[in-house]
C-alpha positions as a printed NumPy array, in Angstrom:
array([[  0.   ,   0.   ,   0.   ],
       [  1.353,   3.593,  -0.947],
       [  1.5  ,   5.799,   1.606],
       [  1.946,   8.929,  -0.838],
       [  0.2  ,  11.098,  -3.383],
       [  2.539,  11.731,  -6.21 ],
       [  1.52 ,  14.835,  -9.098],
       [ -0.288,  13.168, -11.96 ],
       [  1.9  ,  14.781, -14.478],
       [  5.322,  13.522, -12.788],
       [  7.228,  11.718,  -9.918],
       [  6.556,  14.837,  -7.635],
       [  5.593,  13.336,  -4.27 ],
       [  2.506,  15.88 ,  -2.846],
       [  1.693,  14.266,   0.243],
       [  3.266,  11.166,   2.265],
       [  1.802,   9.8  ,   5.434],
       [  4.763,   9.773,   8.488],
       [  5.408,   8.054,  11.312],
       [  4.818,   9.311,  14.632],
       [  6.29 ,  11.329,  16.648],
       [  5.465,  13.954,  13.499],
       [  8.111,  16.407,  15.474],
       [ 11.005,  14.34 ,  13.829],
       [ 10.073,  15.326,  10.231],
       [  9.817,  19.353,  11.062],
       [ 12.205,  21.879,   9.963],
       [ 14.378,  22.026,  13.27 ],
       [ 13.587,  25.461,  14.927],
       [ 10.556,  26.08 ,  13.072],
       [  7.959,  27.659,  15.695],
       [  4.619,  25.432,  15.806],
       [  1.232,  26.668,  15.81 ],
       [ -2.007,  25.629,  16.034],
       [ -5.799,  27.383,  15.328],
       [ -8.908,  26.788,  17.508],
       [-12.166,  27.939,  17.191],
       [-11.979,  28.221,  21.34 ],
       [ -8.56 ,  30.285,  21.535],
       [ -8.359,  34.118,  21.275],
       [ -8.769,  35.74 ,  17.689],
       [ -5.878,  37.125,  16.021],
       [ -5.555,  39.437,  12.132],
       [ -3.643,  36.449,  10.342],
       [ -2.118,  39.026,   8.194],
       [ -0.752,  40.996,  10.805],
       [  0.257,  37.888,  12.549],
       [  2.326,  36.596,  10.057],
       [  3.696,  40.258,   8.991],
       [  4.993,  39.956,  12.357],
       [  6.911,  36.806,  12.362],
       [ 10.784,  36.775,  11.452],
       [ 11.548,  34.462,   8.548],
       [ 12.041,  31.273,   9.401],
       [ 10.431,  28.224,   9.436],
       [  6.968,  28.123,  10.422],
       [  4.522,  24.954,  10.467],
       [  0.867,  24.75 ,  11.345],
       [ -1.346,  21.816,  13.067],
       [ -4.769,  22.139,  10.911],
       [ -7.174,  19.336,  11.805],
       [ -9.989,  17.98 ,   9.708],
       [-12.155,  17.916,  12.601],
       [-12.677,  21.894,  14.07 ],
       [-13.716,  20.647,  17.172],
       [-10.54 ,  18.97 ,  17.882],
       [ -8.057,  21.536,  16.774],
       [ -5.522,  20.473,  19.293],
       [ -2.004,  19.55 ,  19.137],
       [  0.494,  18.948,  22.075],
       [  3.432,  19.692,  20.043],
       [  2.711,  23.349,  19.103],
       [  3.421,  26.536,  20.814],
       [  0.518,  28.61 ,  20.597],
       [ -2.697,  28.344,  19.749],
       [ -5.064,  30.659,  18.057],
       [ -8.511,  31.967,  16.508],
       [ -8.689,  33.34 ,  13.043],
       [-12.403,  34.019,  12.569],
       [-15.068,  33.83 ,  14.617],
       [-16.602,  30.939,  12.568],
       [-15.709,  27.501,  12.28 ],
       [-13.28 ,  27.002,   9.087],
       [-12.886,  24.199,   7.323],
       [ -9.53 ,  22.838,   6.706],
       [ -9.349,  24.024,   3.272],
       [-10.686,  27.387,   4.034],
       [ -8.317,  27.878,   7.089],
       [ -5.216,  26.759,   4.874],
       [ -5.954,  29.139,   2.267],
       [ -6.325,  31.787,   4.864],
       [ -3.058,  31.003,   6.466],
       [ -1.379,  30.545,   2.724],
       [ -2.986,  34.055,   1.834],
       [ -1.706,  35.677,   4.824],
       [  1.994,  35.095,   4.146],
       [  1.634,  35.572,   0.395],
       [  0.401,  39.19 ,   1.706],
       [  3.491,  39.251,   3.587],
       [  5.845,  38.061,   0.529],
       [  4.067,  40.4  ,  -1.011],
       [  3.313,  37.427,  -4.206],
       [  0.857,  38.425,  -6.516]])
């Protein structure tokens, strides 16, 4: 069984299921975060204006309710609704391309 999504058009792997502990396949030093619905509400865009560039990673579950990881740093709101995943990635991804400034 394949434990990997690989692009359609070449040998490009797009997604590969780890083993746990996840930690040990993170960019070392790269500051961990994770959104809840239940934590306090922060402007994305002016929270990733604010970070220094360096390696960032995000916990994003599929569930809302359980948008909890013991591994990350802080934890935080970005809307007042309940996101889905793909909705809060493109938020996040949006955010720094603001930042990049990327058209």
């Amino acid at each position: 069984m394949s434990r990997q999504v690989r692009a359609s058009d070449g040998p490009d792997v797009l997604l590969k299921v780890v083993k746990n502990p996840v930690t040990q396949h993170l960019p070392a030093g790269a500051r961990k975060f994770c959104t809840s619905e239940k934590a306090d509400l922060v402007n994305l865009n002016e929270f990733a204006t604010a970070l220094p560039d360096e390696p960032v990673v995000f916990a994003i579950s599929c569930d809302p309710s359980k948008q909890e990881a013991e591994w990350t740093e802080t934890t935080f709101s970005v809307s007042q609704y309940s996101l889905t995943p793909t909705i809060l990635s493109s938020k996040i991804t949006s955010a720094f391309e603001n930042k990049w400034d990327i058209l």
